[in-house]
N, C-alpha and C positions, 0 to 999 in steps of 0.2 A: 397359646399356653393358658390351662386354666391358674386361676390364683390360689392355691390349698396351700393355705398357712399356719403353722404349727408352732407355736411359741414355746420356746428351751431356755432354760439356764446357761449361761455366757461366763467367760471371764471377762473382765473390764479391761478393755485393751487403753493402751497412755497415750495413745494423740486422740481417740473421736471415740469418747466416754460420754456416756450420761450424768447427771447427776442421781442420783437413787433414796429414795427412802427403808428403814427397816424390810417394809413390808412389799416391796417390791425390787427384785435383782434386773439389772440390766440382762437386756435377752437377744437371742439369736433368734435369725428368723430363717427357715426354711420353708423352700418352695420347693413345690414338685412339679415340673413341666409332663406335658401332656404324654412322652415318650417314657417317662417311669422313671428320671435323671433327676436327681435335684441339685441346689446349689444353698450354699447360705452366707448370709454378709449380717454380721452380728450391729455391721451401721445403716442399714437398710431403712429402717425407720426411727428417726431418735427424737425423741422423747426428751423436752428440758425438762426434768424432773428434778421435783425440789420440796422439800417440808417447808420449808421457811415463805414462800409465798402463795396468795391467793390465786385460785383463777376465777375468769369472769364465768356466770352457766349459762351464755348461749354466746352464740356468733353475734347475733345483732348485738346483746350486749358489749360484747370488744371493742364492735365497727364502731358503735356509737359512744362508747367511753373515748376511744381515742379519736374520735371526732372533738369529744370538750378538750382533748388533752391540746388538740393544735387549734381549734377557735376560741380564743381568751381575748385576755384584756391587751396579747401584741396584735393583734385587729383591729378591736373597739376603741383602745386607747393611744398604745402607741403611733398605730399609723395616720390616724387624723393631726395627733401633734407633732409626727416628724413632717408633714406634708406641710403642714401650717408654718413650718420654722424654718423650711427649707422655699419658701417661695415668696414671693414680690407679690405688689399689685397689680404686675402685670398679666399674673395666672398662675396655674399648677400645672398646666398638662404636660413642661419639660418634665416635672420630678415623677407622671404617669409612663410617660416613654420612657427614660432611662429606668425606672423600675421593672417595667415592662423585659426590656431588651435583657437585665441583670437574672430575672428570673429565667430565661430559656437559654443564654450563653453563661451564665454562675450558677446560680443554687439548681437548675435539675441534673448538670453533669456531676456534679458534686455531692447528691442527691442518691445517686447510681452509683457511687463510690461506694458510699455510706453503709445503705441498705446491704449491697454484696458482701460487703466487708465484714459486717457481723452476722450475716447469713454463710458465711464459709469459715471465720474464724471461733464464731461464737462464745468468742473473750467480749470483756468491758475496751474499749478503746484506747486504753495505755497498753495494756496485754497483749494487743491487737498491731500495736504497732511493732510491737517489742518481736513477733510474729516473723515479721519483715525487714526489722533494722537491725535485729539484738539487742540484747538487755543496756545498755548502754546508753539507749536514746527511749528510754522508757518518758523522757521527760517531755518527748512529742509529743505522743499520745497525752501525757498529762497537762499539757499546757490547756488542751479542750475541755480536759474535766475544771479547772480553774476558772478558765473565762465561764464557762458556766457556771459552776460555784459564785461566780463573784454576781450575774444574772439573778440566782437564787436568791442571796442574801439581801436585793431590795424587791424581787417580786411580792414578797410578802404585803410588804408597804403598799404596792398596787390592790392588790388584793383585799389586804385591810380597809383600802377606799372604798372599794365595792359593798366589804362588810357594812361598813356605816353609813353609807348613801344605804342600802336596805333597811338599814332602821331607821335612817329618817325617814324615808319613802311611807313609814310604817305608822311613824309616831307623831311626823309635823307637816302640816302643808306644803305642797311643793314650790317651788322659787318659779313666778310668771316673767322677770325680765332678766334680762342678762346682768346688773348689779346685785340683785337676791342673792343670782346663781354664783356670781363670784364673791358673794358674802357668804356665801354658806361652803365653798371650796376652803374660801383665805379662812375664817375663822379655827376650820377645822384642819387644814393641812400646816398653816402655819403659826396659830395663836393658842394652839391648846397641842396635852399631849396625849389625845384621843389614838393619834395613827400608831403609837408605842402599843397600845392597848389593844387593838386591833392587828395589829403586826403581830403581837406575839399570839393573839386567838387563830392568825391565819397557820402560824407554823405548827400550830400545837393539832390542829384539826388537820394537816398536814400528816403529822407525825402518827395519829391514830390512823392515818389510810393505812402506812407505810407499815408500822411495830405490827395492827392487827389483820390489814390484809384492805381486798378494794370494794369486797363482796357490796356494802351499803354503796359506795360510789357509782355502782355499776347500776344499782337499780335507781340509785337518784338519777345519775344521767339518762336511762332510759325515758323518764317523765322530763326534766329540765332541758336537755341537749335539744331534742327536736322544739320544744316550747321555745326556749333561745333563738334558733333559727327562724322558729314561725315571728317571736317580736320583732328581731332586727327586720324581719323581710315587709312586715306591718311597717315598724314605724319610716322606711326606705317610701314608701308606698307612700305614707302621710305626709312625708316632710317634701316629696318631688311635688305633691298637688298643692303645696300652701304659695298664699300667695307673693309673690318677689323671689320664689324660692330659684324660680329660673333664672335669674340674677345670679347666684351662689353657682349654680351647676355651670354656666357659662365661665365665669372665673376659674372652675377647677380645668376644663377643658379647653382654655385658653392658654396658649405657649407664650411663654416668657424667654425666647431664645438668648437673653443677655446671661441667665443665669445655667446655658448649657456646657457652657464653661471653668463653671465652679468646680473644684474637687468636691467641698465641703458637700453639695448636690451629689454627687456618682458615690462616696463613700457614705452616706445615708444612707442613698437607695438602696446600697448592697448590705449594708447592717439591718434595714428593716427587710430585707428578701428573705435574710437569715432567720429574721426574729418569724416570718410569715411562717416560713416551711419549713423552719429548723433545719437548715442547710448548716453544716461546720460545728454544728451545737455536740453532735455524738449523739442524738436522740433515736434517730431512727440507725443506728449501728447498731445501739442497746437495746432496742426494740426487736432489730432484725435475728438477733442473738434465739429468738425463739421462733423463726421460722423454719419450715422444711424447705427439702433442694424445688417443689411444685411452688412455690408463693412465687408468683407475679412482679417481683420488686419492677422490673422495668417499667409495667405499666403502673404502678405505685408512684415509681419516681417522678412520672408525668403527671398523671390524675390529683392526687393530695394538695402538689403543692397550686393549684391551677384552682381549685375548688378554693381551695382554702386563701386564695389573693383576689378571687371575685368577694369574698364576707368581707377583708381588708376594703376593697372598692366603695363596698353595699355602705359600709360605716362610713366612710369619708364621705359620701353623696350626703348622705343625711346628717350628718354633723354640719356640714356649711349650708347645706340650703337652711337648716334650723336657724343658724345662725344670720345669715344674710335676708331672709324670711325676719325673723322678729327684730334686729337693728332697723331693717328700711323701716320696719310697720312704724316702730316708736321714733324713728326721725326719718323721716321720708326726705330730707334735703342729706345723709350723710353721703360721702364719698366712701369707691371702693378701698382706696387707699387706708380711712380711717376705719375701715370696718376691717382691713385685715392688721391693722395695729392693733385692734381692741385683741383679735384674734389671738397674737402673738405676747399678748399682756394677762392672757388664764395662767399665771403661775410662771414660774420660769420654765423656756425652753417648752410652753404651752402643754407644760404637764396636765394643767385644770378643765383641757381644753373639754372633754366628754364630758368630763362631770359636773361642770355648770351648765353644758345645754341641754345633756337627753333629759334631766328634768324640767327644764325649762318649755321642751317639747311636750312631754306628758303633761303638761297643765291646762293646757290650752283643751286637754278631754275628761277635765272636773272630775267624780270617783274614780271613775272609769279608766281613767288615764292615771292615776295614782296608785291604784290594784296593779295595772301593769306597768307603770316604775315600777315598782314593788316586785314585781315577778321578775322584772331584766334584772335589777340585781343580782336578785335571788341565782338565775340564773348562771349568770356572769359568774357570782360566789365558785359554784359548783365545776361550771368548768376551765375557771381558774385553779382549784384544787389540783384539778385533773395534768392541769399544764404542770403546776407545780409538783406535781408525782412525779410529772416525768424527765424534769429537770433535776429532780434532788437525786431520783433513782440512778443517773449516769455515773454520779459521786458514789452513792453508797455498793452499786457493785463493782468499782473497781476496787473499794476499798476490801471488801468479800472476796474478790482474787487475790489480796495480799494475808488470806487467812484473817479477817477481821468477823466477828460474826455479825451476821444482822444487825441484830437490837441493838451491838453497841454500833455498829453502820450509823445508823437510822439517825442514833441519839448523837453524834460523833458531827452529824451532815447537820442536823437542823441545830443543834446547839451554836457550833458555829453560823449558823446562817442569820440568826436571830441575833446574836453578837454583833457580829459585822453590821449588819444591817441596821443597828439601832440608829447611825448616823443618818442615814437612807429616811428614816421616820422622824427623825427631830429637822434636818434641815433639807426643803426642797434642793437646795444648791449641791449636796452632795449627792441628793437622787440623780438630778441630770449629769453630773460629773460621771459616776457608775454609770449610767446607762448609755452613756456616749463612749468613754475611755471601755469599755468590756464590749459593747456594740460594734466598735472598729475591732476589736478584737477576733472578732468572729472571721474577718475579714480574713487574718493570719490564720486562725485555723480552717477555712477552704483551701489556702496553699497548702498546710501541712498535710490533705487530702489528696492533692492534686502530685506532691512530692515522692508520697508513696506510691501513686500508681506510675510514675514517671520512672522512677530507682527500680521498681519492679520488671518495667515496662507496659508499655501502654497496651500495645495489642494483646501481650501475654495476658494482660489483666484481663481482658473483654472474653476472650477464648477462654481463660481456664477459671477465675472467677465467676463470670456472667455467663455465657451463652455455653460453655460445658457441665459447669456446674447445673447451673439452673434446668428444669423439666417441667416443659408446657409452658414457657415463659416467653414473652417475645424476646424474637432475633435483635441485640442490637448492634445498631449498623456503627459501621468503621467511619462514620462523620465522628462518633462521639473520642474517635481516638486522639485528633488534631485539637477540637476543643477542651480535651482535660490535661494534655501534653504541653497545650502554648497559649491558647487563648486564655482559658480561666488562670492560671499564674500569672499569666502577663497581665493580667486585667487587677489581680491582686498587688502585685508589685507596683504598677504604674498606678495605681490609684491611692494607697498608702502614702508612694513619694511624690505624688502630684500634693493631696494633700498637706504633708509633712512642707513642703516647699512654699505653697501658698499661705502656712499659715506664717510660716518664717517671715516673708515677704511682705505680709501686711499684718499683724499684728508685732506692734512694735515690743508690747511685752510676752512674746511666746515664751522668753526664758525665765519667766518669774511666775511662782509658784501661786495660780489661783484656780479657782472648780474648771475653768475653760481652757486652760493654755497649754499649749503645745507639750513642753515640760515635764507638768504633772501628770499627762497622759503614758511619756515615755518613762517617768521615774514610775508610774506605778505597773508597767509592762516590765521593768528592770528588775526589780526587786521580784517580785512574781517568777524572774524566769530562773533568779539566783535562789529561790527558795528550791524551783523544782530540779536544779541541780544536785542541790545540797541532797534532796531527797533521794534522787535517782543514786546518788555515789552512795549513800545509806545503803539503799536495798538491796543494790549490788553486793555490795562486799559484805553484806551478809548473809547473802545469797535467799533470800525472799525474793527476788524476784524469779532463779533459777528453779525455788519450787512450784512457783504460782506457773510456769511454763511447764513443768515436767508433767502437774496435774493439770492444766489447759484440757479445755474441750476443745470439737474442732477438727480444722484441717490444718498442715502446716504447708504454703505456699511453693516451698523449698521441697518437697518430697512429694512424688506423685504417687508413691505408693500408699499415701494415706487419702487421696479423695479419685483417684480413677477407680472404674469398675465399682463403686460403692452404687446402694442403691437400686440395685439392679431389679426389685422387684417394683418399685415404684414403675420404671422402665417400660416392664411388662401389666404392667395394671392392675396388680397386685393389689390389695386394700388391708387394712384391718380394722376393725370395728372398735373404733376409742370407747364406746359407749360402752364395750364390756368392761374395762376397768374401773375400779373401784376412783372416781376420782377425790374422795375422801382420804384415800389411801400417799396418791402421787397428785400432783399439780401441773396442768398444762397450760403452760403461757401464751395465751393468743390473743397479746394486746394486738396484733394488728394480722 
C-alpha cells in the first residue's frame, strides 16, 4: 500500500481527542491503498497538542534534557549517603546486591506499568486511575501525586546546595581535608540561613521553566548534560587512581552478610531504586502521556533505568575511594571502622556526604580542579532543574485535568513547595525525616501500580495495553505477568511489614513522636491519606472529576471500541511530515 495522506477537518470525538489550539483543528487522516479504496481513523496519528507548553527543537535536545531530568542529585547525592547509612564496616556490597535484585524484579516491572499507562490513557495519573477504578478511588492515583509533592518540597533544598557550593567553588578556595569540607557543609546547612535563600532561587528558577516554557533549559542542557557526564566519568577515573583509594573500592565490594537481614536495608534499596529510575513516582506515566502507539516503552523500561543506576554506581566508587583515599593519606594508622563513622557523621543520615568530599577531591588539581568544581555544580544546578520539572510537572497536570489552568498550576505547585519545604531548609532533621517517611512511600505507590494491573488483569494488561497496543515495540514475554501479579506486591507488602515490625521490635521509642520513629512516619502517611479522601469526596459530588473523564484524552480500558483498529495507517507505514506544521502554531511534547 502506498501512504497518500490527505489531512481534513474532523469532529472532536470524547474518548481519544487532541488537545488543539485556535489555529489548528484536530484532523482526520485519509489514506488511499493502492486498489483506489480508502479508509480513515481521525486517531490515526495524535498529536498532544497544547498552547500552554513548550517543545524542545530537536530530538537530541529531548533525549538529552531528559537525560538531566533522571541524572541529579538522586545519583550524586542521595545514593552515596543512603549506601553510607545503610552499611557497617563490614562493607556495602549486601546494599549493591539487594539494590541490584530490586531494580530487575521492582522498579523495571513497574517501570512497564507506568510508561503503557500513560501511553494508552494519556490522563495525569489520578485520571488514569480513575480510568480503571472509577471516580471514587481518584485518591489512588493521588496518593502518587503527594508522595511526590511531599519529594518536591525538600528537593529544592538539595538543589539550593548545589546553588551555593557553585558560588563558593566560584568565590573561595576550595576545602583540602575532610574537617574544611565539613566546616564549610555544617556552617552553611546548619548555622546560617543561606539554604532558605537558595531554596527559594531553586523554586523560582523552577518556576520560570515551567510559567514560560523549557526552550533555555533545553539548550542549556545540551552544553551541561554531556559536560556533567564527561566530569563524573573524569573525576570516577581520578578518584579509582589515587592513592589507598583501593581500600575504599574494596570496602564497597565487600559483603557484610550480617546486615542481609535488615529490613531497614531492603526498604532503602527499593526507595533509592525509586528515587534512581522513578519507578512509582508517576514521572514516566506523565511523560509517557505524549508518546505515540511506535515509542519503544519496553525497551525504555529496560535501558533508562540500567543506564541511569551505572551514574548511581560511577558516584558512590568515587565518593569513597575520595574519602577513604584522603583519611588514610592524613592518618595512615586509622581504621576502617573509624573512617566509616566519620563517613556517617557529614550531617545527619550523611546528607553532607558529597558535598564535603567532591570538593575536597577537586583540590588536590589547584585552578584547574577549581574551574571544574565550579562547572560540576554548575552542572548538577541545571540538571537538577530539569529533575525538578519533572517532579513538580506530575502535580501541576493533574491539577489541569481538574480545570485548573496552568499558571495558576505552576504558581499553586511551587508555592506550596517552597512552604512546605521551608522546614527542609532550616533543619537538616526534618530533611532526613521527609526524605525517608516519602521514600518509603514510594514503596506504597509501586503496589498501587501493581494493584491496577492485577484488578484489571495481568495478562489482559500485557495483550491489550503493551503488546497490542504498542507498534514496532518489543514482544513482552508472559515472565513479566507472575512478577507484576505476585512478586512485586509481595516484595511490597513483606518489606513495609518486615520493616514496620523490626522497628517495633527494637526501638523502644517507635511510639513517640521524633524525625526517626516509626509513628511519625505513619501519622504523616495518615493524615496525607485523610486529606486525599476529603478531596476525592469533594470532586466527586461535584462532579469535577466526572467532567475531567468525559473530556479525558485517550483510550478507555473498558471499551474496545475506542483503541482497536485505531492507527491503522501507522500499521501500514504511512508517515506524515511534522516538519510541515507550523510548530509556532501547536506544540509537540517529546520529552522523551
Amino acid at each position: 500500500m502506498t501512504g497518500s495522506l490527505n489531512i481534513m477537518k474532523a469532529e472532536k470525538e470524547s474518548t481519544n481527542t487532541c488537545n488543539i489550539t485556535d489555529k489548528f483543528d484536530l484532523n482526520e487522516i485519509t489514506s488511499q491503498n493502492t486498489d483506489g479504496t480508502s479508509f480513515t481513523s481521525s486517531s490515526s496519528i495524535k498529536l498532544q497538542v497544547t498552547a500552554e507548553k513548550s517543545m524542545f527543537q530537536s530530538a537530541i535536545g529531548g533525549i538529552i534534557s531528559c537525560v538531566g531530568g533522571a541524572v541529579g542529585t538522586g545519583n550524586i547525592w542521595r545514593f552515596p549517603r543512603v549506601l553510607a547509612s545503610n552499611s557497617n564496616s563490614g562493607g556495602a556490597l549486601t546494599f549493591y546486591i539487594i539494590w541490584v535484585l530490586i531494580l530487575f524484579f521492582w522498579s523495571i516491572p513497574i517501570l512497564i506499568v507506568e510508561y503503557s499507562l500513560g501511553r494508552f490513557t494519556r490522563n495525569s495519573v489520578p485520571v488514569a486511575f480513575c480510568k480503571f477504578f472509577g471516580q471514587k478511588f481518584f485518591w489512588l492515583g493521588a496518593w502518587m501525586v503527594t508522595v511526590v509533592f511531599f519529594l518536591s518540597c525538600y528537593y529544592p533544598v538539595v538543589l539550593g546546595w548545589c546553588i551555593y557550593y557553585f558560588y563558593i567553588s566560584c568565590a573561595y578556595p576550595l576545602p583540602k581535608t575532610e574537617e574544611e569540607g565539613l566546616a564549610v557543609f555544617n556552617n552553611f546547612a546548619e548555622q546560617s540561613y543561606w539554604p532558605v535563600l537558595t531554596q527559594f532561587l531553586a523554586v523560582a528558577l523552577t518556576g520560570i521553566c515551567l510559567a514560560g516554557g523549557v526552550k533555555w533549559i533545553e539548550k542549556a542542557n545540551i552544553i551541561l548534560v554531556p559536560l556533567l557526564l564527561f566530569i563524573i566519568l573524569f573525576m570516577f577515573g581520578w578518584a579509582i587512581t589515587r592513592q589507598y583509594a583501593e581500600i575504599g573500592i574494596t570496602f564497597l565490594f565487600t559483603p557484610s552478610w550480617s546486615t542481609f537481614k535488615s529490613p531497614t536495608l531492603w526498604i532503602a534499596a527499593a526507595g533509592q531504586n525509586a528515587f534512581d529510575t522513578s519507578s512509582g513516582m508517576g514521572i514516566m506515566t506523565t511523560y509517557s502521556t505524549f508518546m505515540s502507539r511506535d515509542s519503544r516503552i519496553v525497551s525504555y523500561s529496560f535501558l533508562i533505568p540500567i543506564i541511569n543506576n551505572l551514574v548511581s554506581l560511577y558516584a558512590s566508587i568515587t565518593i569513597f575511594s575520595t574519602v577513604f583515599s584522603t583519611i588514610i593519606q592524613t592518618n595512615p594508622t586509622v581504621t576502617r571502622s573509624a573512617v566509616v563513622k566519620l563517613i556517617k557523621t557529614s550531617g545527619p543520615g550523611s546528607t553532607g556526604l558529597t558535598f564535603t568530599w567532591i570538593p575536597v577531591l577537586f583540590s588536590k588539581f589547584g585552578l584547574f580542579g577549581r574551574i571544574l568544581c565550579a562547572l560540576f555544580f554548575l552542572c548538577l544546578v541545571c540538571a537538577g532543574i530539569s529533575s525538578l520539572l519533572s517532579i513538580t510537572q506530575i502535580g501541576v497536570l493533574a491539577m489541569k485535568e481538574l480545570n485548573v489552568s496552568h499558571r495558576l498550576a505552576v504558581a499553586i505547585a511551587l508555592i506550596a513547595s517552597a512552604i512546605i519545604g521551608l522546614p527542609s531548609a532550616i533543619y537538616l532533621d526534618f530533611l532526613t525525616n521527609q526524605d525517608n517517611t516519602w521514600g518509603y512511600g514510594l514503596v506504597i505507590s509501586g503496589f498501587l501500580f501493581c494493584l491496577l494491573v492485577i484488578v484489571y488483569g495481568p495478562n489482559r494488561y500485557r495483550r491489550v495495553l503493551i503488546n497490542e497496543f504498542g507498534i514496532n515495540d518489543c514482544h513482552l514475554s508472559i515472565f513479566w505477568v507472575p512478577l507484576i501479579a505476585f512478586l512485586v506486591p509481595l516484595q511490597s507488602v513483606a518489606l513495609l511489614g518486615w520493616w514496620m515490625y523490626e522497628s517495633i521490635t527494637t526501638d523502644p521509642k517507635w511510639f513517640h513522636l521524633n524525625w526517626t520513629s516509626l509513628l511519625t512516619t505513619l501519622l504523616e502517611w495518615f493524615v496525607a491519606l485523610i486529606g486525599l479522601f476529603i478531596l476525592n469526596w469533594i470532586l466527586y459530588r461535584t462532579n469535577i472529576l466526572s467532567k475531567a473523564l468525559n473530556k479525558a484524552h485517550g483510550f478507555d480500558p473498558y471499551n474496545p471500541a475506542t483503541y482497536e483498529n485505531t492507527d491503522e495507517q501507522m500499521k501500514y507505514n504511512s508517515t506524515i511530515n511534522k516538519k510541515s506544521i507550523n510548530i509556532d502554531d501547536i506544540t509537540i511534547c517529546t520529552q522523551l
